[in-house]
C-alpha positions in Angstrom: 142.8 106.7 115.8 141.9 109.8 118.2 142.3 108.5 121.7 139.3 106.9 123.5 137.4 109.0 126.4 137.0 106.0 127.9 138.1 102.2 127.7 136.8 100.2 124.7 134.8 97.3 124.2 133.8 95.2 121.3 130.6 94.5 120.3 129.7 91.8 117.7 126.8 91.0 115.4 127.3 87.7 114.0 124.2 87.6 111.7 122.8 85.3 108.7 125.0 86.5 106.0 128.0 88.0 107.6 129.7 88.5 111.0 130.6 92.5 111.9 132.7 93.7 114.8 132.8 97.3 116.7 135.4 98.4 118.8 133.1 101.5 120.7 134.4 103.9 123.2 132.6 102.8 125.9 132.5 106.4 127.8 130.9 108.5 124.5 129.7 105.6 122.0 131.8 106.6 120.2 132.7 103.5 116.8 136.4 103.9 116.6 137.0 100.8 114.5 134.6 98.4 112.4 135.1 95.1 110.5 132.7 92.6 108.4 133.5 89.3 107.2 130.6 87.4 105.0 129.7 83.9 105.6 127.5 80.9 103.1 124.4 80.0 103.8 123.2 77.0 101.8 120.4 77.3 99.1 118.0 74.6 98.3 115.4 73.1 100.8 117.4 73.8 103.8 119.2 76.8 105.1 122.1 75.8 106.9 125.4 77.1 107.8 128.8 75.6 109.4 129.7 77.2 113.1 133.3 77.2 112.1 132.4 79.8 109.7 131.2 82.1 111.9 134.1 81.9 114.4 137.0 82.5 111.0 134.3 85.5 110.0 135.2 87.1 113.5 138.2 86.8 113.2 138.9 88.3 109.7 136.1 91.2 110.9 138.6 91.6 114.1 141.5 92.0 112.1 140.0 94.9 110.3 139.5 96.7 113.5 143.3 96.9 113.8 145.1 97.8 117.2 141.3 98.7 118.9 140.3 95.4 119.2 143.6 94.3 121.2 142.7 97.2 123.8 139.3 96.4 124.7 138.9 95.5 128.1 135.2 94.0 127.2 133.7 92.2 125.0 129.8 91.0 123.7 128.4 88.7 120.9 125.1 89.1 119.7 123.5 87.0 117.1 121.0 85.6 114.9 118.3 83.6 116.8 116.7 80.1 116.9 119.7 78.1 114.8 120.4 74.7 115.9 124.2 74.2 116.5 124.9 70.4 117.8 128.5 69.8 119.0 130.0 66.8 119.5 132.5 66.1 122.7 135.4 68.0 121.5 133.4 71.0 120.7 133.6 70.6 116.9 130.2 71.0 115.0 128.3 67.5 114.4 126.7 69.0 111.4 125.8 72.2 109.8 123.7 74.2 111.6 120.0 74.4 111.1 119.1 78.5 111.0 115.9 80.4 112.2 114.5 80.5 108.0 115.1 76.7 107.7 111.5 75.6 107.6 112.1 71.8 107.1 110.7 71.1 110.7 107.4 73.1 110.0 105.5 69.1 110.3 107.3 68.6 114.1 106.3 72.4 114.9 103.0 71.0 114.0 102.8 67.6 115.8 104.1 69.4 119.1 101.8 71.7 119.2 99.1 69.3 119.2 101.2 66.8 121.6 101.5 69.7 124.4 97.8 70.9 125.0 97.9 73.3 122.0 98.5 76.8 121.1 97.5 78.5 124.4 99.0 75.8 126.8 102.2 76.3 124.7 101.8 80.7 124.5 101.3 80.1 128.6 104.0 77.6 129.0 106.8 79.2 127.0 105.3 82.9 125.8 105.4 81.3 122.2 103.4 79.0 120.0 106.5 77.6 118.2 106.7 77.3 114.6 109.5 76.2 112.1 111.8 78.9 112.8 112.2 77.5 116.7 114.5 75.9 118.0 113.2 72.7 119.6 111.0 71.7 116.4 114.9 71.6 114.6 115.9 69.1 117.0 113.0 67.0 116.9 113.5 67.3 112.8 116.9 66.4 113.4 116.2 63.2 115.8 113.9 62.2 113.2 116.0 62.5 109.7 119.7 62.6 111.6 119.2 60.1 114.3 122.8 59.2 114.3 124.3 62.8 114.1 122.0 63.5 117.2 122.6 60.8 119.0 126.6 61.7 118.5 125.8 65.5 119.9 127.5 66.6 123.3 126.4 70.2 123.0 123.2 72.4 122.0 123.8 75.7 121.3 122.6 78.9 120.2 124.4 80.6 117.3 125.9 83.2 119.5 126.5 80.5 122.6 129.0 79.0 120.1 131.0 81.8 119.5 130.7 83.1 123.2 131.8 79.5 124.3 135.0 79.4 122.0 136.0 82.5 123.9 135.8 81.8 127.8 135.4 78.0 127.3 132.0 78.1 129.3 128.8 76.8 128.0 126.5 79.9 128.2 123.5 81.2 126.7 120.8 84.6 128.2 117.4 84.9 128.7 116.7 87.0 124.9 118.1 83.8 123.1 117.4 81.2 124.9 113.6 82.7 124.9 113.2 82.1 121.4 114.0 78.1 121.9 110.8 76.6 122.8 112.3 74.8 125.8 113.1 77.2 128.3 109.4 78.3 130.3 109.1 82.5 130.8 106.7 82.4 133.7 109.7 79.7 135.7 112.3 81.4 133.4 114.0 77.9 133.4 114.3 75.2 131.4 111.0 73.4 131.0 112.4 69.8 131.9 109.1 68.4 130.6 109.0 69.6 127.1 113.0 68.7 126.8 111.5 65.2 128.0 108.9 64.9 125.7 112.1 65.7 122.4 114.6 63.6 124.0 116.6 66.0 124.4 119.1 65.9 128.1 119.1 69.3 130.0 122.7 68.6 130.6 123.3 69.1 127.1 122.1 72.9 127.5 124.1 75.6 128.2 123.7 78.0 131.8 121.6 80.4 131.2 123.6 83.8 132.7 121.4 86.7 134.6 121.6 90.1 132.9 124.2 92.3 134.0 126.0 89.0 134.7 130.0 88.4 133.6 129.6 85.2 131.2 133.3 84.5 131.9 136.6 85.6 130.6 139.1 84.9 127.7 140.9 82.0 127.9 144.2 81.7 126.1 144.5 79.7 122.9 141.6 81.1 121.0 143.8 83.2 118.3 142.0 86.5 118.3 143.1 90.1 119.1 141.8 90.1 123.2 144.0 89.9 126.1 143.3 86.7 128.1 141.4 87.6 131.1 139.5 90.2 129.0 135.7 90.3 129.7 132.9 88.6 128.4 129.7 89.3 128.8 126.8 87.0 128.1 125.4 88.6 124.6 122.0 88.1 123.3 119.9 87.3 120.2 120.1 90.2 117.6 116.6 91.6 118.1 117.3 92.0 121.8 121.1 93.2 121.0 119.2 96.0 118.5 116.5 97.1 121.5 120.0 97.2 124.0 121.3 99.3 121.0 118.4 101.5 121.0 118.0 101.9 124.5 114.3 100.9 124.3 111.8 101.9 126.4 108.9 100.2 126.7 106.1 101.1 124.3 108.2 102.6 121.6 107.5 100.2 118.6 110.5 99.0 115.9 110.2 98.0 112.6 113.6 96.5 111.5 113.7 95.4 107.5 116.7 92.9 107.1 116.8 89.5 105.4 113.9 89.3 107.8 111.2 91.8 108.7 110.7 92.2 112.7 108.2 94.5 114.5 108.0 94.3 118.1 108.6 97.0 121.9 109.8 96.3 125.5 107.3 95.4 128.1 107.1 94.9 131.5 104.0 92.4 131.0 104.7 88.4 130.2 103.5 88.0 126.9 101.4 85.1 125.6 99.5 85.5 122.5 97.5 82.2 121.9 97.2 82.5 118.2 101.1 82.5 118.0 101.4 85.5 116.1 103.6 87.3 118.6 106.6 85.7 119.8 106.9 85.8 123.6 110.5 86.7 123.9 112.4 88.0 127.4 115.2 90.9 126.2 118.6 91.3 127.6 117.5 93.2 130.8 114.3 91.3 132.4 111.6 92.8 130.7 110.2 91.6 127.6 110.4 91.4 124.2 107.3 90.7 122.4 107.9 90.5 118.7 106.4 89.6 115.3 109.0 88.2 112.5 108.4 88.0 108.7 110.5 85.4 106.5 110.7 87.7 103.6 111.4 91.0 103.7 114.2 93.2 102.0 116.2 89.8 100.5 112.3 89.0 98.9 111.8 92.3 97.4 115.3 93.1 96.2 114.4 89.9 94.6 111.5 90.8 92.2 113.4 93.7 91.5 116.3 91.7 90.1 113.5 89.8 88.3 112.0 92.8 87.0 115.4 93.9 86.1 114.9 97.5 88.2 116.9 99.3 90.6 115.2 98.4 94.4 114.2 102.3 94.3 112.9 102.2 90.6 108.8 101.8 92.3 105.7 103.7 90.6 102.1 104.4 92.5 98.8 103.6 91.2 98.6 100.1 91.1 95.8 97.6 92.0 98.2 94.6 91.7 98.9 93.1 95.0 101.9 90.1 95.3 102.9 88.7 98.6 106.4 88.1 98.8 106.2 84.7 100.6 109.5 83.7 98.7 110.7 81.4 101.6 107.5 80.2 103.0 106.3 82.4 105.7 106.3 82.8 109.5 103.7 85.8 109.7 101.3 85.0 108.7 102.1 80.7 109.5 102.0 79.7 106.0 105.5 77.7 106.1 105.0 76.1 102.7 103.8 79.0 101.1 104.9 80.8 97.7 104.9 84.2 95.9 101.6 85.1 94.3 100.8 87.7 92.4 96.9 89.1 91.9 95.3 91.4 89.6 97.8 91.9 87.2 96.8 93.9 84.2 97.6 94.9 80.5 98.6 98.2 82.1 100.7 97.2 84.8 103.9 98.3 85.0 107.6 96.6 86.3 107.5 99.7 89.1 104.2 98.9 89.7 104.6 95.7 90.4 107.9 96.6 92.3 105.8 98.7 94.8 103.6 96.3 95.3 106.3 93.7 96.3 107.2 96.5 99.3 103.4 96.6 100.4 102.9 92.9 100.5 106.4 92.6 103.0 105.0 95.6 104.9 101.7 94.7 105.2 102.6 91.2 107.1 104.6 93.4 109.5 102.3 96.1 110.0 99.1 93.2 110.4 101.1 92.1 114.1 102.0 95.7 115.1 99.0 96.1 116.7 99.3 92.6 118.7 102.8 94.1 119.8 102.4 96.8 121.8 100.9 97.0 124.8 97.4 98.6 124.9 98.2 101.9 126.7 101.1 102.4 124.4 100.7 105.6 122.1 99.4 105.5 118.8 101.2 108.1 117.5 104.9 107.6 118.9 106.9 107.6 116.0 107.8 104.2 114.0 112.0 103.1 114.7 112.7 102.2 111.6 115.9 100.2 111.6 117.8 97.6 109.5 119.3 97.4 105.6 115.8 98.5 104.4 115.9 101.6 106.9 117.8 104.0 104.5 116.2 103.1 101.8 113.1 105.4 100.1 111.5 103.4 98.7 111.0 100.9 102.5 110.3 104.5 104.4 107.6 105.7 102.1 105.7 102.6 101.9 105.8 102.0 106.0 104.9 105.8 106.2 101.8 105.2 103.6 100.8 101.9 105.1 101.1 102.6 108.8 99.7 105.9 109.4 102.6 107.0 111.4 105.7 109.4 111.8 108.9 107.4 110.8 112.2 107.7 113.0 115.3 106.3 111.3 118.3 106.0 113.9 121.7 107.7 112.3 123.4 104.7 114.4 123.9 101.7 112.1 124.8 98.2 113.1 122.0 98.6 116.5 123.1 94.9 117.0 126.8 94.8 117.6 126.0 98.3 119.3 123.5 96.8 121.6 126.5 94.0 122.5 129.1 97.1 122.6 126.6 98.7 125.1 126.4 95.3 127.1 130.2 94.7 127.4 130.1 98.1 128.0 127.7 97.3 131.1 130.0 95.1 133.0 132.7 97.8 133.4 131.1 100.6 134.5 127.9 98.7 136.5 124.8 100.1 134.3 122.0 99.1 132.8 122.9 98.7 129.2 119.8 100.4 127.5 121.2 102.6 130.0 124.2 102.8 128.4 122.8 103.6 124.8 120.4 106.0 125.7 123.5 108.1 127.1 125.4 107.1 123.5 122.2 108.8 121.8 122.2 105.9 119.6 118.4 106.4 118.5 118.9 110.2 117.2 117.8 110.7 114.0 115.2 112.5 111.3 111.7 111.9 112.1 109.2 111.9 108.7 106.2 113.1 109.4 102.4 110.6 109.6 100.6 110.7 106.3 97.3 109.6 106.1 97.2 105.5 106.1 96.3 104.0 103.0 93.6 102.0 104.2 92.7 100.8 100.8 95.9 99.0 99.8 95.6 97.6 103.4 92.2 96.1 102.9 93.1 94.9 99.4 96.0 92.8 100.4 93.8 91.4 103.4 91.5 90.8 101.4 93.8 88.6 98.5 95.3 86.7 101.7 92.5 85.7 103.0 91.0 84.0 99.9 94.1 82.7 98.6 94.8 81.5 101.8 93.9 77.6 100.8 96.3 77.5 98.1 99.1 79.3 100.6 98.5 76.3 103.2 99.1 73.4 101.0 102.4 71.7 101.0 104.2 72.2 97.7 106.3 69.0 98.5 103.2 66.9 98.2 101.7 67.8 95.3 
């Protein structure tokens, strides 16, 4: 290893199927070590996955980083959002956790809207409508199914709270996360005491919610990873916010990131509420906003028929008038929680790459349908498209979001924008700067721009069209038929 400019940090995704770990050089951005360490994720009508996991995955990914790791003087966790993780009075999980594509508690998303006033009351209240990828409708399914694991909990947490917590020993969560619970209010930015009333659910329980910029707390000894007690910890964030630290997002750019789940969304400096709860009302890391869109099925969906198909995920052919909507795991955008694939239009002449493309317009189309809702309306129409995530280097994902959008394509050289984003974060608290700051002076959104092509505004209108009339067959509850 080439000695650092600067000091180094560590900077820590801890997502849905694995946990990965940077060591950065926090004066150039520089990624002088890296480490990944998978985790399970349970199949069946649940998605759930034990804490403890995560914590042995960051360690493993740790020790892969080698000698960096023991001389950072900072250190961030970002994370997947919305999970449930209960903890009983000793810290240890009470159960699995429940994650954000769990979509058991799609009836108690339901019921609550209708209990508090209804979409709009909800989008004004909390800058979200919730559905079953929130937070508070997984404790309300969990009260209701689990009553004696939840009445045995001590602790609510956020995925990346846990893992913070079992560093500094403090019970803390940010704004990005904790937005994208259903119980803490953006326009108060505190927890909503009345909707935590109305789910039985103790504020005490809830971890402090730490300002950005703020120090979370420091290592505590006894934890068995590679940090020097007294190290730094800063508060981390939920992995969409961690990605637009990592990009050093300014507001109105748009992102597009394709990972297990597709996400579009841009900073703002306007409070979002969208009534029909299409866009998510998220805060980001740094007290602007995060308005955001997120698809259930996106590259794990399509990777998927082409495994059925038996094609490489590149192996797609044009000229098709198929159309199949991806909704493998039910679907978040648009709400159709108990919702299935379905293909359309299928023909003697249809081929496996046709078929294969049409997978990647269905996932694409979902994301592009909320772009729109996104941004802000002064924002440029023809700014270039971030493309980010797994699906981001692939050909195949850039063509079809080029065709289907309309607009030039940016794809970031950086990779792993969420443990960067934390990297930038930690990187934050030793030198006093913003940490979008800090990544736009890393460069971390360089990259090849493809130029707009004309949209394809008849493979957009087709797939509108085959959503909206199948849409009564989408809505109806597979588990009671």
């Amino acid at each position: 290893m080439s000695a650092a400019e600067g000091p180094l940090v560590v900077g820590v995704d801890t997502s849905t199927q694995s946990t990965k770990a940077l060591v950065v050089d926090a004066a150039t951005g520089r990624v002088v070590a890296s480490g990944q360490a998978p985790h399970t994720v349970s199949s069946g009508a649940g998605r759930e996955s034990d804490p403890r996991q995560w914590w042995d995955a960051l360690g493993e990914a740790l020790a892969q980083c080698g000698d960096a790791a023991r001389e950072a003087a900072a250190v961030s966790i970002g994370g997947q959002q919305h999970g449930l993780v209960t903890l009983d009075e000793r810290g240890e999980p009470v159960r699995p956790a429940l994650l954000w594509n769990d979509v058991r508690s799609a009836p108690q998303a339901r019921r609550l809207i209708d209990e508090l006033g209804g979409p709009k009351a909800w989008a004004e209240r909390t800058g979200s409508v919730p559905s079953a990828s929130f937070t508070v409708t997984k404790w309300v399914w969990l009260a209701e199914h689990e009553p004696e694991a939840a009445r045995a909990v001590k602790a609510v947490r956020l995925p990346h709270d846990y893992l913070t917590e079992r560093l500094t020993g403090e019970g803390t969560t940010d704004r990005g996360d904790v937005s994208g619970t259903g119980w803490w209010a953006s326009g108060t930015e505190a927890y909503d005491e009345g909707i935590l009333a109305r789910v039985g659910l103790d504020p005490a329980l809830l971890p402090r919610v730490v300002r950005p910029g703020e120090v979370a707390g420091t290592v505590r000894d006894g934890h068995g990873l590679p940090f020097a007690k007294g190290t730094l910890v800063a508060a981390g964030t939920g992995d969409n916010a961690a990605a637009a630290l990592g990009l050093g997002l300014r507001p109105g750019v748009p992102v597009m990131s394709l990972g297990t789940s597709g996400t579009v969304y841009a900073v703002s400096q306007h409070r979002p509420a969208d009534p029909t709860g299409t866009v998510a009302g998220f805060a980001d890391a740094r007290g602007d906003w995060l308005p955001l869109a997120c698809t259930l099925n996106c590259t794990l969906a399509v990777d998927r028929v082409a495994a059925l198909l038996n094609l490489d995920r590149e192996a797609v052919e044009p000229g098709t008038d198929v159309t199949l909507l991806p909704f493998l795991d039910g679907e978040r955008t648009p709400n159709l929680p108990h919702s299935t694939g379905l293909l359309y239009g299928l023909r003697h002449d249809t081929t496996a790459g046709q078929l294969l493309q049409a997978a990647y317009d269905g996932a694409v189309h979902s994301l592009l349908g909320a772009l729109d809702l996104v941004l802000d309306a002064d924002a440029d129409p023809s700014a270039p498209l971030l493309l980010i995530g797994g699906g981001a280097r692939g050909a195949a994902w850039q063509q079809t979001v080029r065709r289907l959008s309309g607009r030039p394509v940016q794809i970031p050289e950086a990779r792993e924008l969420v443990a960067l984003g934390a990297a930038a974060q930690a990187a934050g608290l030793l030198t006093g700067e913003d940490a979008a700051a800090v990544a736009r002076r890393w460069n971390t959104a360089a990259g090849p721009v493809l130029d707009a092509v004309e949209r394809d505004e008849a493979t957009l209108d087709r797939i509108t069209g085959v959503l909206s009339d199948a849409a009564p067959l989408l809505e109806r509850d597979t588990a009671s038929r």
